[in-house]
N, C-alpha and C positions, 0 to 999 in steps of 0.2 A: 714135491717130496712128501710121501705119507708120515704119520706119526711112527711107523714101524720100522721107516727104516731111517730117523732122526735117532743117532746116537746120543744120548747124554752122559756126561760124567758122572758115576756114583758121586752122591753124599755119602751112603755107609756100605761099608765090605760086608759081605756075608762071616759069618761066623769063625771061619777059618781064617780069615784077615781082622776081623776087629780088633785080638790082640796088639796087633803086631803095627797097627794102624794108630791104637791108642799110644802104644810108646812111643811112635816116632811123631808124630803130634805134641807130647809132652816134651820132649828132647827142644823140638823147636821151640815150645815157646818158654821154656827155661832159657834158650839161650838169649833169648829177644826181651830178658829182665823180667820176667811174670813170674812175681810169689805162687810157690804154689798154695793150695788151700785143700782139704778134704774132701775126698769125693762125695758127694751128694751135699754140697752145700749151694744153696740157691741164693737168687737176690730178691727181695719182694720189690724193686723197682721195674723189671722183667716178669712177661710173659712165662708161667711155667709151661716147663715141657711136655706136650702131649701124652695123659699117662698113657694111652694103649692106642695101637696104630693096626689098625684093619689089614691094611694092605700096604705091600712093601714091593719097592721097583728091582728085582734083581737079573741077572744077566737074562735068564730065560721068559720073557713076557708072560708066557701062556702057563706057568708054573706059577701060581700063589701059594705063600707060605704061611699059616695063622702063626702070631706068633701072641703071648700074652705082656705084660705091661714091660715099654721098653724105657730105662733109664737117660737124662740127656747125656748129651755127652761130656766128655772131662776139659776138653778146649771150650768149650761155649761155658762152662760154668765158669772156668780163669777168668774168661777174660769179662765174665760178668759182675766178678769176684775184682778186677782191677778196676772197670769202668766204675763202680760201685763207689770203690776206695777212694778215686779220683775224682767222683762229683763231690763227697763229701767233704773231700778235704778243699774242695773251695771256699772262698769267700762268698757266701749269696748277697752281702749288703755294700760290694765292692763297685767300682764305677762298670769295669768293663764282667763283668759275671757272666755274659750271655757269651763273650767271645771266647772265653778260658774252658765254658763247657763243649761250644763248637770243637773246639782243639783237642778235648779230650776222646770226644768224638770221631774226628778225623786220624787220630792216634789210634786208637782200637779198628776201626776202620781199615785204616792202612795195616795191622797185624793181621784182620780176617783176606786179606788180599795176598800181602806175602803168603800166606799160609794154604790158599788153592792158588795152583800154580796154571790148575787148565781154565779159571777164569779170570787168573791176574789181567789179562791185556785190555779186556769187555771190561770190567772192574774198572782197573786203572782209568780207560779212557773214559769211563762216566764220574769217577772221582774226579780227574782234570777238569772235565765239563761243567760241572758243579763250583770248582774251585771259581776257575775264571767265568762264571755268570756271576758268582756271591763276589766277586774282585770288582766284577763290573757293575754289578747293584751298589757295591761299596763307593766306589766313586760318583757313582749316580747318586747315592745319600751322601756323600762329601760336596758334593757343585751344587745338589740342594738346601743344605741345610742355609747360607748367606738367603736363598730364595725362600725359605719357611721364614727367616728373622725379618723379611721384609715385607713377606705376605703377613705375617703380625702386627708389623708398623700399621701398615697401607688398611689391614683389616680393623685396628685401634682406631687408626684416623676416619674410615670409612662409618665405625660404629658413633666415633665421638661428632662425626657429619650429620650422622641418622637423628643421633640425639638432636641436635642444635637446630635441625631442620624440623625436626618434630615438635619443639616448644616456639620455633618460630610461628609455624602452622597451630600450633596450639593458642597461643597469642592472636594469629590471624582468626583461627577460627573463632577465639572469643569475641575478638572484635566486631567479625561479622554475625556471630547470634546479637550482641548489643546492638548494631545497625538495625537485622532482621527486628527486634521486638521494635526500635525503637520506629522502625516504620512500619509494624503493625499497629502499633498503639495510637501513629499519626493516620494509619487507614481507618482504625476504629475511631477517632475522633473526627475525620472527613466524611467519616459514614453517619456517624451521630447529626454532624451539620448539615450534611445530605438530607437525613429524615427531614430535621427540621426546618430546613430554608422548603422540604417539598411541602410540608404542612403549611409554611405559611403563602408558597405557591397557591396550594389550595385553595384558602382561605381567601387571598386577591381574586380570585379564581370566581367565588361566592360572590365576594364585593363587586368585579366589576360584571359579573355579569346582573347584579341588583343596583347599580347602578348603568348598566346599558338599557337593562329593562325603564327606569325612571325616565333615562332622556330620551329614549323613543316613544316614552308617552308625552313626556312634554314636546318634543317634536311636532305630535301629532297635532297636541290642543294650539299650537303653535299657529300652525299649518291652517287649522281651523279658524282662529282668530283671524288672521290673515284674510282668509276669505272672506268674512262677515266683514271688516273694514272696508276690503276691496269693492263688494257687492254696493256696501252702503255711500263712498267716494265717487263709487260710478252712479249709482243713482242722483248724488248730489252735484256731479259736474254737467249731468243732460239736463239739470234742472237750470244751472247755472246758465247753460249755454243757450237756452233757448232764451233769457232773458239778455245777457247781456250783446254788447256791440262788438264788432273786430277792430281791432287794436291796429291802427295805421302805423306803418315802419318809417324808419328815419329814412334822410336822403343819403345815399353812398357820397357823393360830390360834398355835400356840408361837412360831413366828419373826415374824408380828404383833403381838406384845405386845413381845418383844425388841427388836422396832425402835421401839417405842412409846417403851420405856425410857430407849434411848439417844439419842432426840430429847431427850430433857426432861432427862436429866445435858448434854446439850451446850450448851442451852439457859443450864443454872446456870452455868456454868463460863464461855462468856461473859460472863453478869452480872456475875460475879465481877473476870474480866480489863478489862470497863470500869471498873468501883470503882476497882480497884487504881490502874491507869492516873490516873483524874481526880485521887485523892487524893497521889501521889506523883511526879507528872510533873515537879514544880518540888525533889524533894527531891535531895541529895549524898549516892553512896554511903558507905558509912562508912570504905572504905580512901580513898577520896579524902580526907574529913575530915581523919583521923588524918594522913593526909601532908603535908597543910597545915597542919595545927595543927603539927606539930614542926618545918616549914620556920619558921614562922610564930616559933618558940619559940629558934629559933638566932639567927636573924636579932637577935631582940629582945637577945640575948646579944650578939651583935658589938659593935650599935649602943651596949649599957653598957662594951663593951671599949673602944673608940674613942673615946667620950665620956668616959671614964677618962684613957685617952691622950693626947687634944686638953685635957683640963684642965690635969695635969702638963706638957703639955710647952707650955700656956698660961704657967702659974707661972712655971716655966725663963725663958721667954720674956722675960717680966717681969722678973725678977732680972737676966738677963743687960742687959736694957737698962737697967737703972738704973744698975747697975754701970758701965755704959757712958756713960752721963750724969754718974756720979759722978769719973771718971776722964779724961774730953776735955781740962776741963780741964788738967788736969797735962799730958798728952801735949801737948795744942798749947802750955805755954809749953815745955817743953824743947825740942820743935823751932826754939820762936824762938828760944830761946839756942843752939842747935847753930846754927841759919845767923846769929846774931849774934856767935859767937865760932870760927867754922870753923878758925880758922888757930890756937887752942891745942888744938882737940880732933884734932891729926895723932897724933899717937900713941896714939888708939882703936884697938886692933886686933878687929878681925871674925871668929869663925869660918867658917873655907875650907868652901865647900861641894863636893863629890865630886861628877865627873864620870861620869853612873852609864849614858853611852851608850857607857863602852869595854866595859864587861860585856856587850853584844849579842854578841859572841862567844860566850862562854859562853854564854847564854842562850838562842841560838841564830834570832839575826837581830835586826835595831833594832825591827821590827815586835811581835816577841812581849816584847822589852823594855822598851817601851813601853807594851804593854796589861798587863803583869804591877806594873810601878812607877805605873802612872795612880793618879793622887789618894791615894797612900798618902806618909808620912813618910819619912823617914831612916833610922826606928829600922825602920822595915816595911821600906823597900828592902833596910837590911842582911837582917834576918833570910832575904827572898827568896832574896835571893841564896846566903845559907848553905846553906838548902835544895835551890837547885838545882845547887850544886857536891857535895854530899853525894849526892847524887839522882843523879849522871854520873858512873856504875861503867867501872875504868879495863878491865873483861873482861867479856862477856857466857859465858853458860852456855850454851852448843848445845844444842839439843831436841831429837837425834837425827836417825835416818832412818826412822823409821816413818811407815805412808801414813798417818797424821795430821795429820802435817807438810808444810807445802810445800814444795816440789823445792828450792827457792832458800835455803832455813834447813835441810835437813838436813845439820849438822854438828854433831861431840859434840867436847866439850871445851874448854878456854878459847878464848874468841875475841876478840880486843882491840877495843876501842871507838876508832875513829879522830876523833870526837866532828866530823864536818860538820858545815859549815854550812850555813845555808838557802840559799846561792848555790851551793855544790858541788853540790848535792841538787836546785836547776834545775835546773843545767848537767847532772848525769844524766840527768833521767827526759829533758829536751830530747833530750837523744842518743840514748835509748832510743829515743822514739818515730820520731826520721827512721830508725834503723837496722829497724826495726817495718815503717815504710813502705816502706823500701825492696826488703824481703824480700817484701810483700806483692805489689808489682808484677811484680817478678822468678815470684814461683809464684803459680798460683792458690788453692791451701789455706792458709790466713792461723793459723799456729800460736798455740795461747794464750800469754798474755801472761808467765805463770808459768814456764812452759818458755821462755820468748824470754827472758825477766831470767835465768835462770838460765845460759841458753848466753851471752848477753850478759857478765856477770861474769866469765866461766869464761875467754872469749876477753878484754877487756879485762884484768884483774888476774890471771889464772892463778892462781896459789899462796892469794892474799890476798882471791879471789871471795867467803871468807865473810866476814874482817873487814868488806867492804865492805855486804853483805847484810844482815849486821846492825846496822852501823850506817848506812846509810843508812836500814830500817825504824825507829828509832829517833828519827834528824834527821825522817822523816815523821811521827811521830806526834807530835813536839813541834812540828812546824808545820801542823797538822791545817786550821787558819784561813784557809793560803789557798788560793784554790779551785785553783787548779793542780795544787797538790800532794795537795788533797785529790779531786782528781776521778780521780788517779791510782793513790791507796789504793784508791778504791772501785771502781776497774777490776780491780786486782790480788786485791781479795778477794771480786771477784764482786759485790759489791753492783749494778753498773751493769754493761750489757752493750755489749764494745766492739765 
């Protein structure tokens, strides 16, 4: 079918119809609720109307009409005039906005449909088509929207994976540049060693080949010497040999029989040394004997000493307790009449017992006092003591100045005994050794102790350094017992090294 002879339905009637065309247009779409509005009122939301239109389609093709500027028309400006009314008066900041101006769309839409009735059905069926594609998109954005909320999740969790992976690797990758440097730094210090152990390769290198060269020369002179001995050995043994005689050899049969011999003494002589052995393997030599026998012989002595002694001092024993049996009596009645008659027996007088702890003075401390008078009598304490005031000479005798003597006792002549005590005699050596110490700190060379007591005295007592000297070794040697004192004799005489 040609374009000529494809009818189409006017859009507009020729001049004789436009009136008539225009009212019945208006009629309709007053009925259909459309305000009207004044003619030539436009919207600026729209397309204006073409002012002036060249060429116009009307019944007769091959007939063109010029016409000058044509007006829109009074339907298309209404309903330009509603649509208008109708966007405005929406809400734009509402949830559903885009749906309510669809709708107002579809509202004017369906009036331009009512309104051509030769394209309602083409219309209509593309209107439907549209409906139900946009019904069907709507439900396909209805089943996806749960699928956009979880492509968010999945896309969240995906991103917060990326992240976590990425400071892991970032982690990793630090880790490995630390490895990386740290075993370049171990290459550059194997290469450093490298040089070095080559240079001193080298250098052996040097040495042993100056010393290869050394012992292939002594080798050689070696080698030479050698020769010259040889040379000189063999001229001295042709010279030998022409002088002397040959040397006649032993007989085989004589030194075969000799060895005969001596198999068979070796033989006896074994025999002998098993006998011996079986026979005497269980016996005790006879110094062992004898040394048992007279331990054996002593002992048996003791045992008659002691069984002597255990019998008498049995006897003793015996007496004494009968004695003691014999005499309870007596003793517990006079104790009952002592506490039966307390009050006539006041005028018993008691011998006064001696206070024998003022003597530690003398004696020189409670301690040696003490162990001197343990479990002895009266009559023993006095004599002790007699003795050791007889024994505490009121002068010592000097022992000169000879190196025999030690620095701190050499002095001659009377020297008085100032008779310390075992407290004066701490309180020295105590002062000795902070003075000791203190001199030690001060210099590095720590002077012997001999020389330090002696300069010590010298500078404390001056004049009286020897009185003190000697009597303070004195007060030491009568207090030997305790260790203080005695750890400090045995520094001073060397025994122990300070």
């Amino acid at each position: 079918m040609s374009l000529k002879e494809l009818q189409l339905p006017p859009l507009l009637h020729f001049e004789s119809n436009s009136r008539g065309s225009q009212r019945h247009i208006t009629g309709r779409i007053s009925k259909s609720k459309f305000i009207k509005t004044k003619r030539g009122e436009t919207s600026s939301d729209f397309s204006p109307w073409p002012a002036e239109v060249t060429y116009q389609i009307v019944q007769k093709p091959r007939k063109k009409i010029h016409h000058g500027s044509l007006a829109k028309p009074h339907f298309l400006e209404q309903l330009e005039c509603h649509l208008k009314r109708e966007v405005e008066a929406l809400d734009t900041h509402g949830p559903k906005v885009q749906e309510l101006r669809l709708q107002v769309y579809q509202e004017v839409f369906g009036y331009l449909i009512e309104e051509f009735k030769t394209y309602k059905p083409i219309l209509s069926a593309i209107k439907n088509e549209y409906d139900i594609t946009l019904a069907h998109l709507r439900e396909q954005i209805r089943d996806l929207l749960p699928l956009r909320a979880k492509l968010v999740l999945v896309s969240e969790q995906c991103e917060q994976t990326i992240l976590d992976l990425k400071v892991q690797e970032r982690d990793e990758i630090r880790a490995l540049k630390q490895e990386c440097q740290h075993l370049q730094d171990v290459i550059k210090s194997m290469r450093r060693q490298q040089s070095a152990l080559q240079i001193q390769v080298d250098h052996l290198k040097e040495d042993l080949a100056t010393q290869y060269q050394l012992y292939r020369d002594e080798r050689d002179a070696r080698k030479l010497l050698i020769t010259r001995i040889s040379t000189m050995h063999s001229t001295q043994d042709t010279e030998h040999d022409d002088n002397n005689k040959e040397v006649e050899s032993e007989d085989p049969m004589v030194v075969k029989m000799a060895l005969q011999v001596c198999r068979e003494d070796l033989t006896k002589a074994q025999v002998e040394l098993n006998r011996l052995e079986a026979e005497y393997s269980d016996v005790v030599p006879r110094r062992e004997w004898d040394n048992l026998n007279r331990m054996h012989e002593e002992t048996l002595m003791k045992l008659e000493t002691l069984q002597t002694d255990f019998d008498q001092m049995k006897s003793e024993y015996d007496t004494l307790l009968e004695v003691h049996r014999e005499s309870s009596p007596a003793v517990l009645h006079f104790n009952q009449s002592v506490l039966q008659h307390g009050s006539d027996n006041k005028h018993i007088v008691t011998t006064p017992r001696p206070n024998w702890e003022q003597c530690s003075d003398i004696l020189g401390g409670s301690e040696r006092c003490r162990e001197l008078f343990e479990g002895q009598s009266s009559q023993k304490k006095l004599e002790i003591l007699l003795q050791e005031i007889n024994g505490q000479k009121e002068f010592f005798i000097g022992l000169g100045t000879s190196s025999d003597v030690p620095i701190y006792l050499q002095y001659e002549g009377k020297i008085k005994n100032l008779k310390l005590k075992k407290t004066d005699v701490i309180r020295v050596i105590k002062d000795i050794w902070r003075n000791k110490t203190t001199e030690n700190e001060k210099n590095d060379v720590s002077r012997d102790l001999q020389e330090f007591l002696h300069s010590y005295l010298v500078e404390q007592y001056t004049d009286k350094a020897g009185d003190w000297a000697y009597s303070l070794m004195e007060s030491i040697q009568n207090n030997l017992k305790d260790d203080f004192i005695c750890l400090f004799n045995d520094i001073l005489t060397g025994k122990v090294c300070s």
